[in-house]
Structures are given as structure tokens and as C-alpha cells.
C-alpha positions in Angstrom: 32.3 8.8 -9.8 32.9 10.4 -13.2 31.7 8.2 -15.9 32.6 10.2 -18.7 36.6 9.1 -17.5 38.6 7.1 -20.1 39.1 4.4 -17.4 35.0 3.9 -16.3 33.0 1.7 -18.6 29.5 2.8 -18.5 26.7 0.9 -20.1 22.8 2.2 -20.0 19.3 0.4 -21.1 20.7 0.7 -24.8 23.2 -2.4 -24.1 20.3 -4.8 -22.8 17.5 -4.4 -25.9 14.4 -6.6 -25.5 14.6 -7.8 -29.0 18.1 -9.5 -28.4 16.2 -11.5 -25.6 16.6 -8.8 -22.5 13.3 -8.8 -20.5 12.6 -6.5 -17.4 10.4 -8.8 -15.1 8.3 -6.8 -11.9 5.2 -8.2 -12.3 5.6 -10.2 -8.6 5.0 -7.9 -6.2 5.0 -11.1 -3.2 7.3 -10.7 -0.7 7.8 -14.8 -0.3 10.9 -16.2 -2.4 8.6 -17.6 -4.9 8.5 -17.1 -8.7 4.8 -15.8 -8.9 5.6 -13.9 -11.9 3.7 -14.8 -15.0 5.8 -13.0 -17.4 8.1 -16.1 -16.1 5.2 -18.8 -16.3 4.5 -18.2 -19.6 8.6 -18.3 -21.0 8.5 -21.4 -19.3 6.2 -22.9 -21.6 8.9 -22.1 -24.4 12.3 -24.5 -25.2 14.3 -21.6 -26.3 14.2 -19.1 -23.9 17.1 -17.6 -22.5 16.6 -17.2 -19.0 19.9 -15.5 -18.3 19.0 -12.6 -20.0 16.4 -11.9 -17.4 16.8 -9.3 -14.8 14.0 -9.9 -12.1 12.6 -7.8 -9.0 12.3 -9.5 -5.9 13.7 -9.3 -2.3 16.7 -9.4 -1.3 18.1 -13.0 -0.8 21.2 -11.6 1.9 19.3 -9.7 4.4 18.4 -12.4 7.3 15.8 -10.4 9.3 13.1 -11.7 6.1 13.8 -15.2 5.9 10.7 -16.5 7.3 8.6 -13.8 5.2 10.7 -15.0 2.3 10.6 -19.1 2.9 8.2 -20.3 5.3 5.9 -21.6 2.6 8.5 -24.3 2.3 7.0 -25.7 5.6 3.5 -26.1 4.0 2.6 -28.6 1.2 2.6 -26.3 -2.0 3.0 -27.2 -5.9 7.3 -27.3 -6.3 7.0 -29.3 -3.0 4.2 -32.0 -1.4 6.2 -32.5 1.2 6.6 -29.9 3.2 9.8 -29.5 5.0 10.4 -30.4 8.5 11.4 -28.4 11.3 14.7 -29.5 11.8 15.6 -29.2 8.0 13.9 -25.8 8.2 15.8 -24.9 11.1 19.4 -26.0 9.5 18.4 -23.9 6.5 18.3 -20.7 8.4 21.5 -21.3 10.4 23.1 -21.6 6.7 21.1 -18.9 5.4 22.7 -16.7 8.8 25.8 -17.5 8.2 26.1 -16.4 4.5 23.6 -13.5 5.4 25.4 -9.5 5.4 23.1 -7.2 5.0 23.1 -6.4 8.8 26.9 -5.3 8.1 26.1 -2.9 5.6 26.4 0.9 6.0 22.8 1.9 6.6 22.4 4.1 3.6 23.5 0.8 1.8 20.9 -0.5 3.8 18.1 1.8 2.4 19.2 1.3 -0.9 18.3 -2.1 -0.6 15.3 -2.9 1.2 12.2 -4.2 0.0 12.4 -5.9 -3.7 15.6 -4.9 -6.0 17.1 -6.3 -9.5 19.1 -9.5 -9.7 20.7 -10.7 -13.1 22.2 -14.2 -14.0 26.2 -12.9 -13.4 26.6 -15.1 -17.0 24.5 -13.1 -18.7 26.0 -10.1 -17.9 29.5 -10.9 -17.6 28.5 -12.3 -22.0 26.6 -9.0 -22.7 29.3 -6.9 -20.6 31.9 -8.6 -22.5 29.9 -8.1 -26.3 29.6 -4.2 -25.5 33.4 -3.8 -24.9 34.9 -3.0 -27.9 38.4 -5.2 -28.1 41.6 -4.8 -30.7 42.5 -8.0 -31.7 44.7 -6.9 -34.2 46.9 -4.2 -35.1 50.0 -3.8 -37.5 53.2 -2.0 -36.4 52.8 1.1 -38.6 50.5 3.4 -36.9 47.0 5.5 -37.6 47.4 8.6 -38.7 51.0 8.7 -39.2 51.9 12.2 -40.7 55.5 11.9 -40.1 56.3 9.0 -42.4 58.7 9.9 -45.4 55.6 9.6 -48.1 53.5 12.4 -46.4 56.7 14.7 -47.0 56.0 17.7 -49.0 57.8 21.1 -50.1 61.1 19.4 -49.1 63.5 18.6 -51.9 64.7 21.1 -54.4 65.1 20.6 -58.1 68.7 19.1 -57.6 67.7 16.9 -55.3 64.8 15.3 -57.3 67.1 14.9 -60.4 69.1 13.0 -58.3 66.4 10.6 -58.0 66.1 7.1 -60.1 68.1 3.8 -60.0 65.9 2.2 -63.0 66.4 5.3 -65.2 70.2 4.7 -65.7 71.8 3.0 -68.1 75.2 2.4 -69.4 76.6 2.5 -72.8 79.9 1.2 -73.4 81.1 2.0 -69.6 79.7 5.2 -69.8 76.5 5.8 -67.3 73.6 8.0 -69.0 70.6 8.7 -67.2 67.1 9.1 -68.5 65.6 11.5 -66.4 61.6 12.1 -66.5 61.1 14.8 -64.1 60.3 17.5 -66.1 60.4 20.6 -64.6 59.5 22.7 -67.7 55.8 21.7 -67.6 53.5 23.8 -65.4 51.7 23.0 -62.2 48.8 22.5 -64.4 50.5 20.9 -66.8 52.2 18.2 -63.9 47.7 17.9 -62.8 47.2 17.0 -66.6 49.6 14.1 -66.8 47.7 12.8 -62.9 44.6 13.1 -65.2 45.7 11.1 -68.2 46.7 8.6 -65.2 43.5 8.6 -63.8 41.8 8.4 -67.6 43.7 5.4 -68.3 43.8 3.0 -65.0 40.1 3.8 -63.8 36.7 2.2 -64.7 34.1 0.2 -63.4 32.2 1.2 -60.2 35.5 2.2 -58.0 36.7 4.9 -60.8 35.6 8.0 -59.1 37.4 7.5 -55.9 40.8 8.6 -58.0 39.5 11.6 -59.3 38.1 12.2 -55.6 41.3 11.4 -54.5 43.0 13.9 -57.2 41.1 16.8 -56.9 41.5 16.6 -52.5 45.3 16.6 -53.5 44.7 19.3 -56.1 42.9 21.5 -53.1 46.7 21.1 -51.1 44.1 19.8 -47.9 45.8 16.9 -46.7 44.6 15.3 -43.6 42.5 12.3 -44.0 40.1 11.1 -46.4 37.1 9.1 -45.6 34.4 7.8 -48.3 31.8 5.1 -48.2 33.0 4.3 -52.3 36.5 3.4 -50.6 34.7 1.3 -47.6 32.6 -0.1 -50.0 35.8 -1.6 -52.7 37.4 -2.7 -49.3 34.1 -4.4 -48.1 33.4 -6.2 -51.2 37.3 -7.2 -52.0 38.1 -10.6 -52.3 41.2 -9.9 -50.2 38.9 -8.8 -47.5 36.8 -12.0 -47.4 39.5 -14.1 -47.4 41.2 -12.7 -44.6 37.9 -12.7 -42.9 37.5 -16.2 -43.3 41.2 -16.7 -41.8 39.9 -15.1 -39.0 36.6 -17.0 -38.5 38.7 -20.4 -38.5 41.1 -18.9 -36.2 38.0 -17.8 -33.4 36.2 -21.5 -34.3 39.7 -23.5 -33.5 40.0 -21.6 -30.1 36.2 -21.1 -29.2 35.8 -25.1 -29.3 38.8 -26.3 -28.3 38.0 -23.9 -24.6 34.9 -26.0 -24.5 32.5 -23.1 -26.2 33.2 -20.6 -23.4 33.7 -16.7 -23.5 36.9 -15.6 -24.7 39.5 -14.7 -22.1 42.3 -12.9 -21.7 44.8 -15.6 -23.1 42.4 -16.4 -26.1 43.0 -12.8 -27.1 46.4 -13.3 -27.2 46.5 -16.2 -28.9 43.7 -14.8 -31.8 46.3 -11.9 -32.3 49.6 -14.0 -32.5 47.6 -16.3 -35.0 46.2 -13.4 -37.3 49.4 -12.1 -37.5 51.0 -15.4 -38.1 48.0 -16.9 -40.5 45.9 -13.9 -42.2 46.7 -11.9 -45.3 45.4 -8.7 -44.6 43.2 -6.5 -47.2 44.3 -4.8 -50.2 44.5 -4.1 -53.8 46.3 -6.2 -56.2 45.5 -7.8 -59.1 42.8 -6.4 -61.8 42.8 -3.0 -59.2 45.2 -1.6 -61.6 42.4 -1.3 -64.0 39.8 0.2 -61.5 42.3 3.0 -59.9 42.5 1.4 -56.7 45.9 -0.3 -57.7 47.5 2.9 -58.8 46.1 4.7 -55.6 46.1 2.7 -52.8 47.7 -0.9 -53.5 49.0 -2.5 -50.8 47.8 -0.6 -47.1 50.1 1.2 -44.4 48.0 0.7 -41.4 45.7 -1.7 -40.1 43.6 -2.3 -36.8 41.0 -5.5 -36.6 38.0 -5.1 -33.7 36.1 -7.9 -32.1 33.2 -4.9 -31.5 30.5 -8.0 -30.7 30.4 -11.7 -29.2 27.3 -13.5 -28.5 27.3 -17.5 -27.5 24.0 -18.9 -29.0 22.9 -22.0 -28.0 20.3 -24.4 -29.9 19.1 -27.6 -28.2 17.2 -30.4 -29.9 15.8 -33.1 -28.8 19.1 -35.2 -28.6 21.5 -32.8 -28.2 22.6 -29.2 -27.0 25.3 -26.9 -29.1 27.0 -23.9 -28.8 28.0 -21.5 -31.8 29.0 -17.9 -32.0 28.4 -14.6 -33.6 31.0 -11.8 -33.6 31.1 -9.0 -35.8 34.9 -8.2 -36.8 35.7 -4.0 -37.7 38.2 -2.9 -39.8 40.3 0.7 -40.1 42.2 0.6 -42.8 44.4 3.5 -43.2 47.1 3.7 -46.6 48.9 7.6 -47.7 48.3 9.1 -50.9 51.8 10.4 -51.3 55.0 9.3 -52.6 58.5 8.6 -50.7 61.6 8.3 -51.9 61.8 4.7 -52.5 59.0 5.1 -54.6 60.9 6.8 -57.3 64.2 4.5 -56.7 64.3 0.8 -58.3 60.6 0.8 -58.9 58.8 0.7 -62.1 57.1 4.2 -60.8 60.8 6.1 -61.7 59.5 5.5 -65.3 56.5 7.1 -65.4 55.9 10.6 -66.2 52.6 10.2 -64.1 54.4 9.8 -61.0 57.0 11.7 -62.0 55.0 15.2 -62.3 53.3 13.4 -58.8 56.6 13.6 -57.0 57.8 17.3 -58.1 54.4 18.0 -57.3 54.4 16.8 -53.6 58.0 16.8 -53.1 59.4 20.0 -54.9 59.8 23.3 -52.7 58.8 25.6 -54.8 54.8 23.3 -55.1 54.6 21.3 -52.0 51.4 19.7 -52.4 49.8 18.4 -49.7 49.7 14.7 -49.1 46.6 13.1 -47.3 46.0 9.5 -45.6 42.9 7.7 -47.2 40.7 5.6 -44.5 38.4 3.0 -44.7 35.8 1.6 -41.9 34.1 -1.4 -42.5 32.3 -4.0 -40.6 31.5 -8.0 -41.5 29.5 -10.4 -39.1 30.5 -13.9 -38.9 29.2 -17.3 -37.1 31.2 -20.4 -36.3 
């Protein structure tokens, strides 16, 4: 089997850590079907052990050839049992035991693989912690990552005429006749068109988030493009109160459908129904507001392309003395893609038209003779949450 193949999920040691409750038990080396294991003993003693994360050595429990090794204590008086059992139960036991029994109608190498004592999991344990490593999209808008081809990551393709052309704001009419005010000024130097994204930059940035524009200016200033990734920009999304409240959204969506399936894993129709209600419900992250005065607003604003993970799911269960309940933990990742570039409607019946900022930004990208490279900013961010 080739487990480095898109279609094989492989998991190793890493996926099972002993400090999330994982525990390797071989310390009963008896070939009877009793628990003589005192790693076992002693979690007994404890309330809030989870024995389903256990994975235990002992013999085979399908192979009918050691059944009496593995249960004729049961016909002796012993601790689980004073009574011991009688012949005739014994004897029904093993007829059962026959009849569910395969390991005689195995391939013999299958056969070797399995004899003597081999590891057995509780299937809900694994099926949870199978289910946690899985990485699943929950959520994902219609614009797609790493979309070059969209008319704002254009550049070098209009010539002077064409960008004149541009502006619906920028006209106005005196007395029937139309006169346009027109700020593209092609007079003013590459250099000179960097200045004015400067004075832009001076003048809508402060606070903690201000660099990211001038990191933003001088990649555009290099003519790069491609993407641009920055733990300043993760950390602005991370901390955004856009963010948390659409993380929130989320976390009321997960808690209405984990309790209302009786606390169970998520399945496949849960999925669905978490994505139709994000997309119904949530207002996804971005910069509005006082962003205009940190640079954020100016550069990024409103997003292009989004995608939502469920990267982790753990039911947790905490029993008292009068009662059991369920909760669970999940930790939610975002990728958060937006351009730094302009498209036409940018510069047509928006306020943009009238600034000479965006203005020398436009010839600057746009304008054959320049053709500055647009780039796609992209964030990464994760946030746990409990319900």
C-alpha cells in the first residue's frame, strides 16, 4: 500500500499522546482472558479515567483452538465470580464462542500475524481520535484561494486612454454640459505615483497594525506578486472583533447540533447542516470600522476568500456524583485570503475614483507602460472553543 497517496489516511504514535489520556498497556503477560494488568488496577481506583483510550495486549478473543487456556478459570471459584460456572453453561459458552470464532479461516500468514497476545482498542475511541486527526472544511466561500485570474490581480493591461476613461463619480455637469475631473495623473513619475502610496500610508496607519502597509507597499514596490503571509496580519485577524464574533456564531451553531444528536460525534449530515448554517448565520472576518485608521481598512477591508476547518473534536465527559455530561472541544482554523490590487470597479462609482492615492495605485498596477505586480495577502489563524 502507498501511504504517501492522497487517498490513504495514515496516522502514527504522534496521533495517540499519553498526555491526552492514550496509554499502551502489556504488562499481562497471562495467557487466560483475565485483566491481570496492574497498570489497569490501579486506573481503576480513579473516577475519571478514560478507559477507551486504552490500547491493551492480550490474546486473541476469535481464534477458538485457546478458549479453555483463555476461560477455564471461569469454572473455578475466583474473585469477579464465587460461583463458579457449571458445566453446561460452560459448555453453551463455547458452542457460542465456535460459532462467532474465524481465525481458523484466515490465510495462514494472517494467522502468524496473529497468534499469541496482539493490541485491541475500544472501536469508540478510535473512531473519536480518528475522527479529531482528520482535518474537515466546514466552510468555504465561492471565490477561490489563490485566484490570480480575478480582474484586481490585472496588471500592465490598460493604456493611458483607457484609464482616462475611467470614473463615474468624477463627472459632473454644468448647465447640460458634462465635464470630468480626472485625477490620474500621468505627468508624475513612478516614484512620484510611490510617494502619493506613502502619504496614504502616513496618514491611515498607526497603532500596532501600521507596519503591515508599508510591508505591504514595499512587496508591491519590489513588482513580486504572489502571496503574502505575515504573523502581524494573522495576528489583527486573530484579535478582531469581527473574528470573535463569528467564532461565537460558530460555537452556538456546533452546541445546537452537538446536543440536539444526543452529544454524539459529528456525522456526515451534521457537517452539512454546520456549513448551510455558517453560511446562512455567520458574518465572516474583516476590517471595517476604526481599520481605516490602522491601514488595515485601506488595505485589506472586506476579504475575497475564505475557508473555516474543524482541524480537532474531542467529546469530554465529567461525571459527578449525581449526574454524567458531555461537552466538546474543537479547534476552528481559518485562511483568509484578500488581493492587494485594484479592478475596475474600484475606480468606477466608488469614493476611491477621488483619490489621488488610488489613482497613482491604479496607473501604477494597471498602466502598460508600469505594470506593477499585484499580490494576494493571507492569513492563518487558529481559535479553540468548548460548548
Amino acid at each position: 500500500m502507498d501511504v504517501s497517496s492522497p487517498t490513504v489516511n495514515a496516522w502514527t504514535d504522534a496521533d495517540f499522546p499519553d498526555w491526552a489520556g492514550w496509554a499502551l498497556i502489556d504488562d499481562d503477560a497471562t495467557p487466560d482472558g483475565q485483566c491481570n494488568s496492574a497498570t489497569v488496577k490501579k486506573a481503576r481506583e480513579k473516577q475519571d479515567v478514560d478507559f477507551t483510550r486504552f490500547i491493551c495486549k492480550f490474546p486473541l478473543e476469535w481464534d477458538f483452538a485457546s478458549f479453555d487456556t483463555r476461560f477455564s478459570w471461569l469454572k473455578a471459584p475466583n474473585d469477579s465470580q464465587p460461583e463458579p460456572m457449571s458445566e453446561k453453561s460452560y459448555s453453551e459458552l463455547k458452542e457460542h464462542a465456535k460459532a462467532l470464532s474465524f481465525f481458523d479461516k484466515l490465510p495462514v500468514g494472517t494467522q502468524n500475524e496473529l497468534a499469541g497476545q496482539v493490541w485491541h482498542c475500544d472501536p469508540r475511541g478510535l473512531m473519536i481520535q480518528l475522527q479529531k486527526a482528520e482535518r474537515r472544511l466546514i466552510f468555504s466561500t465561492k471565490n477561490m484561494m489563490n485566484d490570480f485570474t480575478a480582474d484586481d490581480m490585472r496588471y500592465g493591461d490598460l493604456s493611458k486612454e483607457q484609464i482616462l476613461a475611467q470614473g463615474k463619480l468624477n463627472r459632473v455637469n454644468i448647465f447640460g454640459e458634462e465635464f470630468k475631473i480626472n485625477l490620474f495623473n500621468f505627468n508624475k513619475t513612478v516614484d512620484e505615483h510611490f510617494a502619493s502610496m506613502d502619504s496614504m500610508a502616513f496618514w491611515t496607519a498607526s497603532g500596532e497594525f501600521a507596519p503591515l502597509i508599508q510591508i505591504m507597499l514595499e512587496k508591491f514596490r519590489k513588482n513580486e506578486g504572489g502571496v503574502l503571509r505575515h504573523e502581524l496580519l494573522n495576528k489583527a485577524f486573530l484579535e478582531h472583533k469581527t473574528t470573535k464574533e463569528c467564532v461565537n456564531t460558530i460555537k452556538k451553531i456546533m452546541q445546537q447540533i452537538f446536543y440536539g444528536n444526543e452529544c454524539n460525534v459529528f456525522k456526515g449530515n451534521d457537517f452539512i447542516k454546520i456549513t448551510l448554517d455558517i453560511a446562512e448565520q455567520v458574518t465572516l472576518p474583516k476590517f471595517t470600522d476604526f481599520d481605516w485608521f490602522n491601514g488595515l481598512g485601506i488595505t485589506i477591508h472586506d476579504t475575497y476568500s475564505t475557508k473555516i476547518y474543524l482541524d480537532d473534536f474531542e467529546i469530554m465527559e465529567t461525571e459527578t456524583v449525581s449526574s454524567r455530561r458531555k461537552k466538546f472541544k474543537a479547534r476552528l482554523t481559518f485562511q483568509i485570503q484578500d488581493h492587494f490590487g485594484l479592478d475596475i470597479a474600484d475606480l468606477n462609482g466608488k469614493i476611491f475614483e477621488l483619490s489621488p492615492w488610488f489613482c497613482s495605485w491604479f496607473i501604477l498596477q494597471r498602466y502598460r507602460s508600469y505594470g506593477f505586480k499585484p499580490f494576494i495577502n493571507e492569513s492563518k489563524f487558529s481559535f479553540w472553543i468548548e460548548g
